[in-house]
N, C-alpha and C positions, 0 to 999 in steps of 0.2 A: 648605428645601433638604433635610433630613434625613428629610422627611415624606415629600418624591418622591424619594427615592433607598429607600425603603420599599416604597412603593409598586411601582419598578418591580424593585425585587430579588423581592417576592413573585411578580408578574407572568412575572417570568422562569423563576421558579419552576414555575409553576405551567405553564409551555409544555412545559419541559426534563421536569416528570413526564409528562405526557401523552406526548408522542415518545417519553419513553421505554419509557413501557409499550406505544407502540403497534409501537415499535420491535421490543422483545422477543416479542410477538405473534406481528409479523409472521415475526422472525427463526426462529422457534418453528416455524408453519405452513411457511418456505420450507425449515426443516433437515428437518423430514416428508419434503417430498415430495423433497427431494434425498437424504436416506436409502433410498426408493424405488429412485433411479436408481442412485445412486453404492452402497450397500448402507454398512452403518454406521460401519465403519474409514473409511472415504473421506470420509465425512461428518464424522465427527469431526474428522479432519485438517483437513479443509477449514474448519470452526467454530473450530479452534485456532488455524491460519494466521490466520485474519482478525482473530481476538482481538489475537493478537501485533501484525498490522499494524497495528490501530488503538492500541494501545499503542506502537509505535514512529511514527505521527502524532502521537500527545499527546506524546513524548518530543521528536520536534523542533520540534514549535510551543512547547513549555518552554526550548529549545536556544534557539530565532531570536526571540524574544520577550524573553526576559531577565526584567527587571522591571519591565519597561511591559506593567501589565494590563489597560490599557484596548486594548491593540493585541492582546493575547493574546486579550481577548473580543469583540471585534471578528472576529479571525481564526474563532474556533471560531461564532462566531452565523452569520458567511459560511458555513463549511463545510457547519452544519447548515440554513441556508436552501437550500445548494446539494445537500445528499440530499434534503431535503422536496420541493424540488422533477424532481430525477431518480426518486424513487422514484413523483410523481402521473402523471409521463409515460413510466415504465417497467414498472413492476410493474403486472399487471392487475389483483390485488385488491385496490389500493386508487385505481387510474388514475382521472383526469379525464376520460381521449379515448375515445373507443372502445378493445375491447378489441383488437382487429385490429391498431390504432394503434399500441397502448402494446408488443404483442409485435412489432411492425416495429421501434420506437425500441429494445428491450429485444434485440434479435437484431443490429441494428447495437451497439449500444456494446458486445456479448457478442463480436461480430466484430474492432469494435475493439481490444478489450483481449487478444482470443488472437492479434492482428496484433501487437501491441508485447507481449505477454509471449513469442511465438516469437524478435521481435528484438531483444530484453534476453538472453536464453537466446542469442541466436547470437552477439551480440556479447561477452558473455562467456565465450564459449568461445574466439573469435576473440581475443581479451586474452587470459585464460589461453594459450593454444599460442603468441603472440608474446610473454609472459611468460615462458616455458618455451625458447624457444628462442634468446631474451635472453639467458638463464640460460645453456642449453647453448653459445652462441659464447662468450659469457664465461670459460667452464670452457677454451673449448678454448684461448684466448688465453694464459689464465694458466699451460696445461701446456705451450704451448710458448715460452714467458717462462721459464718452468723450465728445460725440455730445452734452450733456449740460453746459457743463464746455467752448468747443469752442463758443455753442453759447452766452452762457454768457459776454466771451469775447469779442466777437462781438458787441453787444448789447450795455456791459459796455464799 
């Protein structure tokens, strides 16, 4: 039991090195040529955002896991089976499909995601201003809770 739980902690090891370095490679080449586009403040930001995000994914798969760590690694070996495989059908330099292919699938989920990042952006703006004007009927309630209660006093 102790000999196969060796064995596949090496094993696991030894995947988690490889993606990772293939990771950072890649990571490396795609902040290049997004440095190109974006110019290097923009890139930087953009390599810092994604750091934090994936830092605040580790933070709540730690949150919703607890201390069941067989669900924890479970969870993260899913995630990381689920880039291994968006990155062979997405990115062209390292894709399975043709390159045509993989920049069709890589142009939709790009479309995807600036469709639902415009709609997180609208609808928290639409929360914030019903937030805000929550706020403002609130205030206006409570001054004239005031002004009737002073004039009452008045009065009485």
């Amino acid at each position: 039991m102790g000999y196969a739980m060796v064995n596949t902690h090496i094993a696991i090891n030894v995947y988690t090195s490889f993606t990772y370095t293939g990771a950072n490679f890649l990571g490396t080449f795609l902040f290049a040529r997004y440095n190109k586009w974006f110019g290097a403040v923009k890139s930087s930001v953009l390599l810092g955002m994604l750091g934090n995000l994936a830092q605040l994914t580790a933070a709540l798969l730690g949150i919703f896991t607890k201390e069941n760590f067989v669900l924890a690694f479970l969870t993260a070996l899913a995630i990381k089976a689920l880039a291994t495989l968006l990155a062979l059908f997405t990115i062209p330099e390292v894709a399975v499909v043709p390159e045509d292919v993989a920049r069709t699938y890589s142009q939709i989920l790009y479309n995807n995601s600036l469709t639902e990042y415009k709609m997180s952006i609208e609808i928290s703006k639409e929360t914030l201003l019903t937030i805000l004007r929550l706020l403002a009927f609130s205030l206006v309630i409570a001054a004239l809770y005031v002004i009737y209660r002073v004039l009452r006093i008045l009065i009485g």
